[in-house]
Chimera marker file (.cmm) of the C-alpha trace (Angstrom):
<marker_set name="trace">
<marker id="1" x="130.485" y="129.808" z="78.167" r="1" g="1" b="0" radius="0.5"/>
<marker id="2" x="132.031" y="131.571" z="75.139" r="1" g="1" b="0" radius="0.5"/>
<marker id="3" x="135.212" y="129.671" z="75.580" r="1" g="1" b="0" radius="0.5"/>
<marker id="4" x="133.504" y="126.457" z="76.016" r="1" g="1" b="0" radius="0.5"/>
<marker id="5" x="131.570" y="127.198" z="72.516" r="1" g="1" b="0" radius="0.5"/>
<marker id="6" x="135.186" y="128.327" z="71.013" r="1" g="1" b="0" radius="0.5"/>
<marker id="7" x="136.861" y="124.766" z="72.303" r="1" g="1" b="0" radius="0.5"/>
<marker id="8" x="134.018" y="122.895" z="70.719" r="1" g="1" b="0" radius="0.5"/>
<marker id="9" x="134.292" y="124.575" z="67.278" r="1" g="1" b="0" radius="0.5"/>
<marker id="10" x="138.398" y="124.053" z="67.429" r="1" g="1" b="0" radius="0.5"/>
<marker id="11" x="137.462" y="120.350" z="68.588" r="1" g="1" b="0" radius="0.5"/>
<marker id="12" x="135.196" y="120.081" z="65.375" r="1" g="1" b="0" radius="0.5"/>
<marker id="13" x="138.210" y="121.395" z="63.362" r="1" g="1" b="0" radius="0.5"/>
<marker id="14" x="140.706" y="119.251" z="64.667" r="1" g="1" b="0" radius="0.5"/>
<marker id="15" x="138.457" y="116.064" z="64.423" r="1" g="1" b="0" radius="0.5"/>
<marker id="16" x="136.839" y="117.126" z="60.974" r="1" g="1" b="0" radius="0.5"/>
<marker id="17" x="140.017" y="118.432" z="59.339" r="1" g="1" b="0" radius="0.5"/>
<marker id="18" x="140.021" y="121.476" z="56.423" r="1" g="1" b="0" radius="0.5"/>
<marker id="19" x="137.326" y="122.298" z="54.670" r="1" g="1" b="0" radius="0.5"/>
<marker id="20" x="135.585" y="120.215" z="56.938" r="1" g="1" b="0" radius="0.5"/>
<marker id="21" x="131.402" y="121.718" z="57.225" r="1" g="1" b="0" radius="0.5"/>
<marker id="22" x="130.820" y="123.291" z="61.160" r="1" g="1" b="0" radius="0.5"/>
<marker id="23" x="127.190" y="124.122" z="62.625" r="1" g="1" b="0" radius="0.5"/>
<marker id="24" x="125.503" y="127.053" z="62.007" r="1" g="1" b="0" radius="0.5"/>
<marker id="25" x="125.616" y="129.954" z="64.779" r="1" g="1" b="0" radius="0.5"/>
<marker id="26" x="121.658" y="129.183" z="65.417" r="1" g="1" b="0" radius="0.5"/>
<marker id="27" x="122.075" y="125.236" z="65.283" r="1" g="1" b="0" radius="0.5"/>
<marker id="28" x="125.408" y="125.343" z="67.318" r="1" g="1" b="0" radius="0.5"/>
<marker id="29" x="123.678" y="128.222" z="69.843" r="1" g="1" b="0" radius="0.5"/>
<marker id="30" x="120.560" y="125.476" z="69.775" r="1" g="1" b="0" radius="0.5"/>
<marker id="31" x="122.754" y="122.711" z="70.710" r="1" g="1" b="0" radius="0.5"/>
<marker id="32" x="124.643" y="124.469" z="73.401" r="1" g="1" b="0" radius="0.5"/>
<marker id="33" x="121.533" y="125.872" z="74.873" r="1" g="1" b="0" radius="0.5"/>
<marker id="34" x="123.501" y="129.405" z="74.772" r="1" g="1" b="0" radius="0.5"/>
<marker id="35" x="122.237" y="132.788" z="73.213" r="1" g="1" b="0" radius="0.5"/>
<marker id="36" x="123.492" y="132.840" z="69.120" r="1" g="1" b="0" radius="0.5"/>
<marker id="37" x="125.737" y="135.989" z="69.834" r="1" g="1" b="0" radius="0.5"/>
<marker id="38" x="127.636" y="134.042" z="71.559" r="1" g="1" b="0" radius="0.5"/>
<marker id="39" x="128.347" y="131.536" z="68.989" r="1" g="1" b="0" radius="0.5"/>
<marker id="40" x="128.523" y="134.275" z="66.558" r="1" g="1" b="0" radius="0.5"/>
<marker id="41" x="131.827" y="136.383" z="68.972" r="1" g="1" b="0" radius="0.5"/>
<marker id="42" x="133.389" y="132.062" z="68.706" r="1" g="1" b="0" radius="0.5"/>
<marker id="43" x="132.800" y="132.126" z="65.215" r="1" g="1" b="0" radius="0.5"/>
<marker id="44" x="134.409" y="135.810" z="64.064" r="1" g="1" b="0" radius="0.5"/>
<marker id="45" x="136.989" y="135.309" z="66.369" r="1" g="1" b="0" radius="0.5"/>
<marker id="46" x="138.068" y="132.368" z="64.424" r="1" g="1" b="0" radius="0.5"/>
<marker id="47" x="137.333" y="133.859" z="61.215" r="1" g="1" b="0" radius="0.5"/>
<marker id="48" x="140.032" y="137.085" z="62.480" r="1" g="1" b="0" radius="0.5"/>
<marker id="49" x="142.266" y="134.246" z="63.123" r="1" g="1" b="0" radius="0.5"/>
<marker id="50" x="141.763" y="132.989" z="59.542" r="1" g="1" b="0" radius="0.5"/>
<marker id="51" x="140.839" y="129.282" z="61.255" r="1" g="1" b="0" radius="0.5"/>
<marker id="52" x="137.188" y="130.166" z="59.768" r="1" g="1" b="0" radius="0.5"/>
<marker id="53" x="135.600" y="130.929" z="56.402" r="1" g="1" b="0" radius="0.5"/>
<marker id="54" x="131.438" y="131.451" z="55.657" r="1" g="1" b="0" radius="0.5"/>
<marker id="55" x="130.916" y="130.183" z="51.785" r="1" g="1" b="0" radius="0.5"/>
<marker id="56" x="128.083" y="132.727" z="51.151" r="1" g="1" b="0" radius="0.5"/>
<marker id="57" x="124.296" y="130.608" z="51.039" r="1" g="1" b="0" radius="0.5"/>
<marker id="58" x="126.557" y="127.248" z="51.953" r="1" g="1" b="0" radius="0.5"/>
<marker id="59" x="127.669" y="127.572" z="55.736" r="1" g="1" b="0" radius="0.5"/>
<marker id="60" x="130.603" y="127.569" z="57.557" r="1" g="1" b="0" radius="0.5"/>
<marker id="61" x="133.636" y="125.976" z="57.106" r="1" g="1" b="0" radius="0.5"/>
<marker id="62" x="137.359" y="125.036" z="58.538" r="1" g="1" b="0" radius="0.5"/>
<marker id="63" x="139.765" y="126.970" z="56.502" r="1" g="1" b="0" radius="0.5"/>
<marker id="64" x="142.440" y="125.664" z="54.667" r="1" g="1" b="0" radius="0.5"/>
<marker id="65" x="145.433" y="125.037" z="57.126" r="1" g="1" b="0" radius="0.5"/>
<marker id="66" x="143.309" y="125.263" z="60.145" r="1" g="1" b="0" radius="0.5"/>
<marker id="67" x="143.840" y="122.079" z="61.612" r="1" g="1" b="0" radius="0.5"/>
<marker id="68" x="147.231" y="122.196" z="61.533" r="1" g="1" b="0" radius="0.5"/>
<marker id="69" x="147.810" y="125.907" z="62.793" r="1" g="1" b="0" radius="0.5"/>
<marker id="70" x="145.043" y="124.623" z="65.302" r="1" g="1" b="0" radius="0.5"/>
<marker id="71" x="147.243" y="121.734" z="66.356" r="1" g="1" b="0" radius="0.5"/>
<marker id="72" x="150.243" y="123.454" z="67.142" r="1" g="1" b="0" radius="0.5"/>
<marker id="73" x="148.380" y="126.484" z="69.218" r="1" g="1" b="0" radius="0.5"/>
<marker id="74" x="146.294" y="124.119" z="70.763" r="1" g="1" b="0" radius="0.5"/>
<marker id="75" x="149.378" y="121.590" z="71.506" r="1" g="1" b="0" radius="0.5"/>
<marker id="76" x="151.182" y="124.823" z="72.878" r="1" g="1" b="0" radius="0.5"/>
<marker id="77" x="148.451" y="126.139" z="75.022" r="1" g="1" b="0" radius="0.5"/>
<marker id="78" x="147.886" y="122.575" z="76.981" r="1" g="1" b="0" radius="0.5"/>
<marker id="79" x="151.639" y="121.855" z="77.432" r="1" g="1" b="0" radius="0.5"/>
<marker id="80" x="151.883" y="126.043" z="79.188" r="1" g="1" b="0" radius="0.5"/>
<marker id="81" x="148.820" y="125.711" z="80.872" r="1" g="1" b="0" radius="0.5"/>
<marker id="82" x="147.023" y="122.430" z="81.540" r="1" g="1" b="0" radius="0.5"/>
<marker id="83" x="149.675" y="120.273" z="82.103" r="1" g="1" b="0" radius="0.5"/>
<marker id="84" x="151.213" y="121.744" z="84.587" r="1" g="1" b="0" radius="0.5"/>
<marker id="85" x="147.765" y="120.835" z="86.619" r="1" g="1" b="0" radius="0.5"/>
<marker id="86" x="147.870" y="117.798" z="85.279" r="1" g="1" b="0" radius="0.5"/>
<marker id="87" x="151.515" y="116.734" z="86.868" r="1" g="1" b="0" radius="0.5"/>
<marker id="88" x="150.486" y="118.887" z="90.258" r="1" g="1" b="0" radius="0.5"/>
<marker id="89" x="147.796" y="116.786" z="90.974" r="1" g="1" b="0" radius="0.5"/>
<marker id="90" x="149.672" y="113.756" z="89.483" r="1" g="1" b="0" radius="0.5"/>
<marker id="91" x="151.733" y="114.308" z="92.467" r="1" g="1" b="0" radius="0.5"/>
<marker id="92" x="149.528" y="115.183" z="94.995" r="1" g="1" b="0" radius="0.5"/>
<marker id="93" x="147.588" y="111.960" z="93.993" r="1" g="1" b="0" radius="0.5"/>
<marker id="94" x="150.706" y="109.919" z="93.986" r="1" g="1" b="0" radius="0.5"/>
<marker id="95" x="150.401" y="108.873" z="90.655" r="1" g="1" b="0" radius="0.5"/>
<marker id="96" x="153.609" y="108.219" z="88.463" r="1" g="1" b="0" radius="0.5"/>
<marker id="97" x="153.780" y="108.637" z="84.711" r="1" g="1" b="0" radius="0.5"/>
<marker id="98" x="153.916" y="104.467" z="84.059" r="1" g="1" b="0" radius="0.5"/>
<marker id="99" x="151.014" y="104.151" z="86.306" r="1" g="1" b="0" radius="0.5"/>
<marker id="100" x="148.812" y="106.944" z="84.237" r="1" g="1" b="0" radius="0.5"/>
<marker id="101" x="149.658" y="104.917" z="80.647" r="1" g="1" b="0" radius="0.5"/>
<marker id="102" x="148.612" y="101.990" z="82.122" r="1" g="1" b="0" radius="0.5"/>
<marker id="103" x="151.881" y="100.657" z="81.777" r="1" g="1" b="0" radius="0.5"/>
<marker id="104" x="151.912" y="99.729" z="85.866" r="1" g="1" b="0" radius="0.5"/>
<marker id="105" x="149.325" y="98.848" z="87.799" r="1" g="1" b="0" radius="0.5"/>
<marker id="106" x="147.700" y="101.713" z="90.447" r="1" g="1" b="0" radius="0.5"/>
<marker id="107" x="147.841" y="100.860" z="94.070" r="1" g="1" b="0" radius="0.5"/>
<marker id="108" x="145.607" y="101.970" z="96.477" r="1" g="1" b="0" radius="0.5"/>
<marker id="109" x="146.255" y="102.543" z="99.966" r="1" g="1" b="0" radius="0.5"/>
<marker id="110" x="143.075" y="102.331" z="101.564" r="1" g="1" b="0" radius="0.5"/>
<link id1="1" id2="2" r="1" g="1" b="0" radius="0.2"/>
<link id1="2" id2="3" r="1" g="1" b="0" radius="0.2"/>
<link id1="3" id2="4" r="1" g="1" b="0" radius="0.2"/>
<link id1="4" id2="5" r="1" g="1" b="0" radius="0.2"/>
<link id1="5" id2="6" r="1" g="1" b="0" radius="0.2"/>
<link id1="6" id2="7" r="1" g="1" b="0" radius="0.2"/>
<link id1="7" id2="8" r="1" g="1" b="0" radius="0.2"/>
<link id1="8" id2="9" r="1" g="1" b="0" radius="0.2"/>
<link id1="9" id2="10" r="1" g="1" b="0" radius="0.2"/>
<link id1="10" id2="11" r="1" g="1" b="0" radius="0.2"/>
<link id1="11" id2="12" r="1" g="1" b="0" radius="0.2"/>
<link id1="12" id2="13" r="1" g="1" b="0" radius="0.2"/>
<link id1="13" id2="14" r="1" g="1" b="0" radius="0.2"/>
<link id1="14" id2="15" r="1" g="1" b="0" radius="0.2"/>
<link id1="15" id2="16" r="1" g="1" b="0" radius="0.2"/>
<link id1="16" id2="17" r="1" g="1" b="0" radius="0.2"/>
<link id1="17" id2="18" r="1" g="1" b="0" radius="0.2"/>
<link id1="18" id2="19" r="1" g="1" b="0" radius="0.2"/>
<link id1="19" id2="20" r="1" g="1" b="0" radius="0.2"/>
<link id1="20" id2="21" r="1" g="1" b="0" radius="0.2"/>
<link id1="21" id2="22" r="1" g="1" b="0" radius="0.2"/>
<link id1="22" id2="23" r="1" g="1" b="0" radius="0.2"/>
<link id1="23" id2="24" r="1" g="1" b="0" radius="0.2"/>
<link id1="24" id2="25" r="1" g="1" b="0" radius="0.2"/>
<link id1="25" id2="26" r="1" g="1" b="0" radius="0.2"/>
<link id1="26" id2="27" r="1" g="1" b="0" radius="0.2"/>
<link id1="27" id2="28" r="1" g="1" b="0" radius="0.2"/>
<link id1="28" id2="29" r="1" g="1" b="0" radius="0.2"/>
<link id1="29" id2="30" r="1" g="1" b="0" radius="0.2"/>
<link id1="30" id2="31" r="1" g="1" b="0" radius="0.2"/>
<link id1="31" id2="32" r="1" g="1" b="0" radius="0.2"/>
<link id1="32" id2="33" r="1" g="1" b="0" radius="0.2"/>
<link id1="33" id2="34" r="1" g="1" b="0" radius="0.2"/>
<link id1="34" id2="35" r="1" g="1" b="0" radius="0.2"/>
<link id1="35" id2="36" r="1" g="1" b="0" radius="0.2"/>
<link id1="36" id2="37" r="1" g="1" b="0" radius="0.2"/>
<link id1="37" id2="38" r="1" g="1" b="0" radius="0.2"/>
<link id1="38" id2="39" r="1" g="1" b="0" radius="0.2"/>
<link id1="39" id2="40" r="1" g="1" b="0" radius="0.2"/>
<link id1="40" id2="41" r="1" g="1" b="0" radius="0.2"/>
<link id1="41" id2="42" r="1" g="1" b="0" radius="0.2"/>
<link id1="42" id2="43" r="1" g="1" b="0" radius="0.2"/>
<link id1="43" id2="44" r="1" g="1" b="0" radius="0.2"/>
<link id1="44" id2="45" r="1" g="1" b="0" radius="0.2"/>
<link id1="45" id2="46" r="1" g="1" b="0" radius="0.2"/>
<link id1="46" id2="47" r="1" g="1" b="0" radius="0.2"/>
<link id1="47" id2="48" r="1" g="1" b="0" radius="0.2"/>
<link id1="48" id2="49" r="1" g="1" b="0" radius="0.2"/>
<link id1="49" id2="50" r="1" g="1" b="0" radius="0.2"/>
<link id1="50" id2="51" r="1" g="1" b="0" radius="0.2"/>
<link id1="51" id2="52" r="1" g="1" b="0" radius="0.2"/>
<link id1="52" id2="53" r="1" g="1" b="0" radius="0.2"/>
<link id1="53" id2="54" r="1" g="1" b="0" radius="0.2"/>
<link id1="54" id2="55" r="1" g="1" b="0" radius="0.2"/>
<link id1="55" id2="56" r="1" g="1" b="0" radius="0.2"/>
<link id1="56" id2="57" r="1" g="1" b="0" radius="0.2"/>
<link id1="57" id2="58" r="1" g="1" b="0" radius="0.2"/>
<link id1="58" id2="59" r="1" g="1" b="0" radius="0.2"/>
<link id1="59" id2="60" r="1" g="1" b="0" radius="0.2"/>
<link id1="60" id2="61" r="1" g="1" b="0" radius="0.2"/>
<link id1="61" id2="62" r="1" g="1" b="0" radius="0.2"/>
<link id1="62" id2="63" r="1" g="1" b="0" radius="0.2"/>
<link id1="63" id2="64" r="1" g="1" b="0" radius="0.2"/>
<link id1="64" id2="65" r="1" g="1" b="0" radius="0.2"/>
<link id1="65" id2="66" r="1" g="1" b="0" radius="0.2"/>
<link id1="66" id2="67" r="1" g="1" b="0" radius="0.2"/>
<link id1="67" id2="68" r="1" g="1" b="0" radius="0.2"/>
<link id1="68" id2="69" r="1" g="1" b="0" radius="0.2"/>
<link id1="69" id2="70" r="1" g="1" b="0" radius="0.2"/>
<link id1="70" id2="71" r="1" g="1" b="0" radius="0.2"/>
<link id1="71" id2="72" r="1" g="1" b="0" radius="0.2"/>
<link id1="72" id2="73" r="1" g="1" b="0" radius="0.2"/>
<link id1="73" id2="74" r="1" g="1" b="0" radius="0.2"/>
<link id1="74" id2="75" r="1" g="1" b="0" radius="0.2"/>
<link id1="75" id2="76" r="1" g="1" b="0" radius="0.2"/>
<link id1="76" id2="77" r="1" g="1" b="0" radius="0.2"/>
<link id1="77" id2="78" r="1" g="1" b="0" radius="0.2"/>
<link id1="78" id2="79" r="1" g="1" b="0" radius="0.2"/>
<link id1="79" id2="80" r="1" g="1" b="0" radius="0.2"/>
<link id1="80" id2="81" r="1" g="1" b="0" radius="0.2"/>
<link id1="81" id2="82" r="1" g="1" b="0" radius="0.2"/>
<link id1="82" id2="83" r="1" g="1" b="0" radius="0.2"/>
<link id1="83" id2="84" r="1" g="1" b="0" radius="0.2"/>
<link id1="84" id2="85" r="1" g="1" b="0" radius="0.2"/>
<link id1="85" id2="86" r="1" g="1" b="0" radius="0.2"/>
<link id1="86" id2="87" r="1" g="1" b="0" radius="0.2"/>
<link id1="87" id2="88" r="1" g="1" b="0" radius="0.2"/>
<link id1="88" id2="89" r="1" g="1" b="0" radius="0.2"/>
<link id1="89" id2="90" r="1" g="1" b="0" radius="0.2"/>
<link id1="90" id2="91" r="1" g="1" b="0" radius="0.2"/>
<link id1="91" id2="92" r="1" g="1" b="0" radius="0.2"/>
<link id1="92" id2="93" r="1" g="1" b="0" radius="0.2"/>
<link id1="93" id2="94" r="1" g="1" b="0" radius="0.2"/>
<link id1="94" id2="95" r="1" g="1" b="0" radius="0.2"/>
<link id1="95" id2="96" r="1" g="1" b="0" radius="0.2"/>
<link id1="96" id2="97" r="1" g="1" b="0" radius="0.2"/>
<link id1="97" id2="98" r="1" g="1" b="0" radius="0.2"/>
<link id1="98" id2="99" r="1" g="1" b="0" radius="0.2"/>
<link id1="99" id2="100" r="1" g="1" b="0" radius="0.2"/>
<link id1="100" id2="101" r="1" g="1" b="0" radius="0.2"/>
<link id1="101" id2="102" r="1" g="1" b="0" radius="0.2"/>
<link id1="102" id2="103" r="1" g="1" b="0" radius="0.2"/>
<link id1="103" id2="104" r="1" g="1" b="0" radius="0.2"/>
<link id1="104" id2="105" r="1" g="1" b="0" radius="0.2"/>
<link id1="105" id2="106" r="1" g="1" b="0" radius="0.2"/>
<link id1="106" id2="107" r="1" g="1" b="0" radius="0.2"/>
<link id1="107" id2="108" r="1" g="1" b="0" radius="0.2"/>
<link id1="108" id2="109" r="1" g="1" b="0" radius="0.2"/>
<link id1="109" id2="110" r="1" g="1" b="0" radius="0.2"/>
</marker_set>
């Protein structure tokens, strides 16, 4: 669950940009259904990572930079270790590259 609360914060970055204003640890934890430490180890991690800064009696916020040093890790991490998934069962599927963009039609062999 903690990486699933970590993705959503980067996902928040990435979509909101720097500076951009993130969810407190207790409306975030409310949201997610999930106890607020949890949030809270998301949070400080990101903070280590500089990705994160807490503007005393204002909230939480994406640090300058963020989104792009977010882009590139993120960007890294998917090409090492989802897509290689993704083109396994691409193939097991049958499915080519043109027909995933849309750019053939599927066929189905049922």
């Amino acid at each position: 669950m903690y990486l699933q609360i970590r993705d959503s914060i980067v996902d928040r970055i990435l979509s909101g940009g720097d500076n951009a204003l993130l969810p407190s640890v207790r409306a975030l934890a409310a949201d997610a259904g999930v106890n607020p430490l949890t949030v809270a180890k998301a949070y400080h991690e990101l903070q280590a990572g500089g990705l994160v800064v807490a503007r005393k009696g204002v909230g939480l916020f994406a640090a300058p930079g963020a989104a792009a040093a977010l882009l590139k890790t993120e960007r890294s991490l998917f090409l090492r270790e989802e897509w290689p998934r993704v083109q396994k069962r691409m193939a097991q599927l049958g499915l080519s590259t043109e027909e995933l963009l849309g750019k053939r039609p599927a066929t189905a062999d049922a």
